[in-house]
KERO-532897 format. One record per residue (C-alpha): residue number from 0; y, z, x; residue in three letters. Coordinates in steps of 0.5 Angstrom, whole numbers, plus 500, padded with zeros to 3 digits. Example, Ala and Ser with C-alpha at 12.3 -4.5 7.8 and 13.67 -1.06 7.14 Angstrom:
# residues 2
REC	num	Y	Z	X	residuo
REC	0	491	516	525	Ala
REC	1	498	514	527	Ser
This chain:
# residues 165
REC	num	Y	Z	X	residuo
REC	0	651	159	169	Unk
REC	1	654	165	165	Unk
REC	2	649	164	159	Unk
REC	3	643	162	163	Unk
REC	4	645	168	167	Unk
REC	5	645	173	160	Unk
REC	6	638	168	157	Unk
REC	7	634	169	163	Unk
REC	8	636	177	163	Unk
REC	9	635	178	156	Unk
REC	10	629	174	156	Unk
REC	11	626	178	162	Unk
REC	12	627	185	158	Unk
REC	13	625	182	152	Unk
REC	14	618	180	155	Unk
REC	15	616	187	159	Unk
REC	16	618	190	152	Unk
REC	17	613	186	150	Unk
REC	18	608	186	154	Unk
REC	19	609	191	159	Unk
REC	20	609	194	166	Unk
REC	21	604	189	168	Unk
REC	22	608	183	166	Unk
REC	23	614	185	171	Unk
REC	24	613	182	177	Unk
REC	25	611	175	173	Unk
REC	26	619	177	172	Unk
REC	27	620	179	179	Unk
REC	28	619	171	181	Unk
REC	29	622	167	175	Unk
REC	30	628	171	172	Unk
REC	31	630	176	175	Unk
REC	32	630	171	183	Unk
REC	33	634	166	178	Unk
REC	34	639	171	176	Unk
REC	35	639	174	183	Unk
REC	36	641	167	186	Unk
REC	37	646	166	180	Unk
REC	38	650	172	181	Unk
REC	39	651	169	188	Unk
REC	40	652	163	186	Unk
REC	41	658	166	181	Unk
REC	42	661	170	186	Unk
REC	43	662	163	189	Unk
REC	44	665	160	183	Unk
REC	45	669	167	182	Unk
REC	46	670	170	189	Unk
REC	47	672	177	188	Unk
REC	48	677	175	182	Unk
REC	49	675	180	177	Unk
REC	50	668	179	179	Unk
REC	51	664	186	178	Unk
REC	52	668	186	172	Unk
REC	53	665	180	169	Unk
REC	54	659	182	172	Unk
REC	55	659	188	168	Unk
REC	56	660	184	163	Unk
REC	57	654	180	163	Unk
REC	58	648	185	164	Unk
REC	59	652	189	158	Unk
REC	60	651	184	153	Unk
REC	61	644	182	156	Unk
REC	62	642	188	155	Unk
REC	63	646	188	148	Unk
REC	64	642	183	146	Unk
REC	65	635	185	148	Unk
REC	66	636	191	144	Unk
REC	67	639	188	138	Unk
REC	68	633	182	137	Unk
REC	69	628	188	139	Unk
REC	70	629	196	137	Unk
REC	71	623	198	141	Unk
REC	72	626	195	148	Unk
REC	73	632	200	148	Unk
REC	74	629	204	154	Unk
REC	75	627	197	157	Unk
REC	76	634	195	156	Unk
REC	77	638	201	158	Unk
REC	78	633	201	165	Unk
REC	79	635	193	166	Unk
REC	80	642	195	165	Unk
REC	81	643	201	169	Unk
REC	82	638	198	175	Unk
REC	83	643	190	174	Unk
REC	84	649	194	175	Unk
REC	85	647	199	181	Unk
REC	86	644	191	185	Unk
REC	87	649	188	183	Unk
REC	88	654	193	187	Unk
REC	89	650	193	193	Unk
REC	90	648	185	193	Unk
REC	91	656	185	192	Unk
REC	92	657	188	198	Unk
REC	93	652	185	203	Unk
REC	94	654	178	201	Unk
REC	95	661	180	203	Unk
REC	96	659	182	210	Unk
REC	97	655	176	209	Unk
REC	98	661	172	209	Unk
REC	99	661	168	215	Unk
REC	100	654	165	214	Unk
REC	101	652	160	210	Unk
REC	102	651	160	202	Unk
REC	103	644	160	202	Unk
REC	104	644	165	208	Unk
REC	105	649	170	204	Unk
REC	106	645	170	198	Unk
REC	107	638	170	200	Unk
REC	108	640	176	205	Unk
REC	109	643	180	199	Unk
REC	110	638	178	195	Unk
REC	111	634	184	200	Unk
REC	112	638	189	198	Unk
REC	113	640	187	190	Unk
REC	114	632	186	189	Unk
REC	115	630	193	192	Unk
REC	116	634	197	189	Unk
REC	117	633	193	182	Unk
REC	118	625	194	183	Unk
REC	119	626	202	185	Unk
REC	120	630	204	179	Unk
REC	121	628	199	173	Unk
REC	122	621	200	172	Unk
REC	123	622	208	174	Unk
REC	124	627	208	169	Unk
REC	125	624	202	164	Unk
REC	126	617	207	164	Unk
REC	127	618	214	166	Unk
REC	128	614	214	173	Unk
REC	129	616	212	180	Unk
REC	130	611	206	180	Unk
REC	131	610	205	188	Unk
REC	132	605	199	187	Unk
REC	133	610	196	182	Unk
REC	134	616	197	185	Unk
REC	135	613	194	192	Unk
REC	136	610	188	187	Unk
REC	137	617	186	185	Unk
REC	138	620	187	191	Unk
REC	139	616	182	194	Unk
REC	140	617	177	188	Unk
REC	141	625	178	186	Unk
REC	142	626	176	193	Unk
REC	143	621	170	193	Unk
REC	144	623	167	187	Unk
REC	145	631	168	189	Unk
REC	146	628	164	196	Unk
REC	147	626	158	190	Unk
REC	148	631	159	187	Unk
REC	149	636	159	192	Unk
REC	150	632	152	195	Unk
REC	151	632	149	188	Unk
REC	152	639	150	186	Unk
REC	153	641	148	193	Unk
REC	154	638	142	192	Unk
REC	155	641	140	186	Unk
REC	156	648	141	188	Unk
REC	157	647	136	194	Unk
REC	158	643	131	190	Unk
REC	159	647	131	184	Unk
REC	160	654	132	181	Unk
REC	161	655	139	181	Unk
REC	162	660	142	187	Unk
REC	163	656	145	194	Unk
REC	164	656	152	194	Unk
């Protein structure tokens, strides 16, 4: 999970550098709502255990290393990492509040708040202008594809070997 986590969000940052601001909410709903879930689905895995550090950790090197395979996604690295890091707290924090409610309850509800302060600060940093139509667009995409995703990986885990979250 941990380098689908770091694949996916390198991936994402490499293809807005590439092709830009249109391309972010094509993102939104593939990588960005996988990694949303996959968060969630560590914090399971992990619990509070050194979880924001490690969480730090893996947008760290994600943005690392799409700055290293392309020079010119530095800004888009430098927002993903800042705009990853500012979700993941807040997602943290409500799917503790959440606790009491099913996993895929937890993660979709936290993905709400991950998914809009992720969608406001990466493309206003990434691109230097508030973007409402953009920031509304994957808003609506990260939790939609973390929705997908939620249902695919819930799925797997009850149709095969993989422990039930």
């Amino acid at each position: 999970m941990v380098i689908i986590y770091i694949v996916s969000l390198t991936v994402a940052n490499l293809l807005v550098a590439w092709f830009g601001s249109w391309f972010s909410p094509i993102n939104a709903f593939v990588l960005i709502g996988l990694d949303l879930i996959l968060r969630d689905k560590l914090h399971e895995k992990w619990g509070n255990s050194h979880l924001a550090l490690r969480m730090l950790g893996m947008i760290a090197t994600a943005g690392a290393i799409s700055y290293l395979v392309n020079q010119n996604a530095g800004m888009i690295a430098i927002a993903s990492t800042v705009a990853f890091m500012s979700a993941m707290a807040v997602d943290s924090l409500i799917y503790h509040k959440l606790q009491h409610l099913s996993w895929w309850k937890k993660a979709n509800g936290s993905n709400i708040g991950g998914a809009a302060v992720d969608s406001i600060i990466f493309p206003t940093i990434a691109f230097g202008a508030l973007m409402p139509q953009i920031v509304l667009l994957q808003f609506v995409c990260k939790v939609l594809g973390g929705f997908l995703w939620s249902y695919i990986i819930d799925s797997l885990s009850r149709h095969t070997n993989y422990p039930k979250v």
